[in-house]
C-alpha positions in Angstrom: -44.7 -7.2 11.8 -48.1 -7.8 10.8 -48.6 -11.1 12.5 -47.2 -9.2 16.0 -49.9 -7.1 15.4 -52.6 -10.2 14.9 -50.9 -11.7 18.0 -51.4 -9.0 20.0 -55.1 -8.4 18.8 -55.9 -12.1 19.2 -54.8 -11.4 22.9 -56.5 -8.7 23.8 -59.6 -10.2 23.0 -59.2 -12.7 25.6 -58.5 -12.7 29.4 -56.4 -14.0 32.2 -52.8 -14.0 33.8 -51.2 -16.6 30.8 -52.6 -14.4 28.3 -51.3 -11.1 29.8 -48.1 -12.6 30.2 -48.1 -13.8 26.3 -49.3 -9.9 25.2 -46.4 -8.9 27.3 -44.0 -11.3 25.6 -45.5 -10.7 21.8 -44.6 -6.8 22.9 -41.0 -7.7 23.6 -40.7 -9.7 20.5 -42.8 -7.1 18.5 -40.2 -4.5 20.3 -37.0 -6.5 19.2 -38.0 -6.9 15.3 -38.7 -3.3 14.9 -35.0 -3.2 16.4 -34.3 -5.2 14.1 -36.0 -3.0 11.4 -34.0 0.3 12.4 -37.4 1.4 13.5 -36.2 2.6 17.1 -38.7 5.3 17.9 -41.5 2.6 17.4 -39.2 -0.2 19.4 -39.2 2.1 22.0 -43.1 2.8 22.5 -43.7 -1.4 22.6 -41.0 -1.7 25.1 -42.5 1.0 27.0 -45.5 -0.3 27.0 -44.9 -3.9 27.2 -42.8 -2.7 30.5 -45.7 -0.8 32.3 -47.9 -3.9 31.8 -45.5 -6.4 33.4 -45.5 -3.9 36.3 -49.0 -3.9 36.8 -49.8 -7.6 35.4 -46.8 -9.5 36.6 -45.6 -8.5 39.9 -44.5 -11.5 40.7 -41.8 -12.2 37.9 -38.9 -9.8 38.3 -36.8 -11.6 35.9 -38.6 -10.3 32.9 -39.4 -6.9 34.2 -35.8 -6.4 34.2 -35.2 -7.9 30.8 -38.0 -5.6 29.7 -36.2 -2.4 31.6 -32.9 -3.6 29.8 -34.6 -3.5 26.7 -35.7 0.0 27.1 -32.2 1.3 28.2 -30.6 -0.3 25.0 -33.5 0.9 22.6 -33.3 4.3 24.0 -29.2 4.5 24.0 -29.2 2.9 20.5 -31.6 5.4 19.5 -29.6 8.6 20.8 -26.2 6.9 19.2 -27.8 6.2 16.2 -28.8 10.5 16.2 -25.4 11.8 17.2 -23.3 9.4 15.0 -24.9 8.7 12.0 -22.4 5.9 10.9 -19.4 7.0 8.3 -17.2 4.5 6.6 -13.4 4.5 8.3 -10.4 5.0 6.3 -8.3 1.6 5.5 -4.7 2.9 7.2 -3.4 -0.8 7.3 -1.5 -1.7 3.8 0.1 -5.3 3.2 3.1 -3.7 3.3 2.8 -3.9 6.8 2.3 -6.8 7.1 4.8 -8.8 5.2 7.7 -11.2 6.5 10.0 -9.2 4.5 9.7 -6.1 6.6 10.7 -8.4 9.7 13.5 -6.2 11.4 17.0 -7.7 10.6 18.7 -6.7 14.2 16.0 -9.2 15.7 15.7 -12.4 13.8 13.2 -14.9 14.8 14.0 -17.8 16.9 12.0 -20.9 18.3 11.0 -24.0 17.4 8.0 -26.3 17.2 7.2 -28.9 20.1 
């Protein structure tokens, strides 16, 4: 996370389109590790932010403003699932029992061949 951070301050210090468009990139990136991290609150904020600066700074390249808006929509519903159900083991119903070739039903034995 840390060398997000020194990206992004390295960036800001300078100028220009190709730079704008790297911050904007090191913000998605930045946005997907802290996904990554289970920090979604904080995933959100850069992909919020990385998204209103590709709408101001990048116009002209839709393809990422909708990656970034995709971003956003599965932070922020990953977020609310992750509140509303907190994950709980399942119960193991299956047994081998059910499984086995012995239990096959008798009334219907198996037929066919290999080719």
């Amino acid at each position: 996370m840390e060398s997000f951070k020194k990206a992004l301050s390295a960036i800001d210090s300078e100028s220009g389109k190709d730079l704008q468009k790297e911050k904007i990139y090191t913000r998605y990136s930045l946005a997907r590790a802290l996904e990554s991290a289970g920090k979604y609150e904080k995933a959100l904020d850069e992909a919020t932010a990385a998204l209103a600066s590709a709408r101001v700074e990048l116009k002209d390249n839709p393809d990422i403003i909708r990656r970034l808006i995709a971003l956003r929509t599965e932070l922020y519903l990953s977020h609310i699932t992750d509140k509303l159900e907190p994950e709980t083991p399942q119960e193991k119903t299956d047994n081998p029992e059910q499984f086995s070739a012995d239990s096959a039903s008798p009334e219907k034995p198996l037929v066919g061949g290999v080719s």
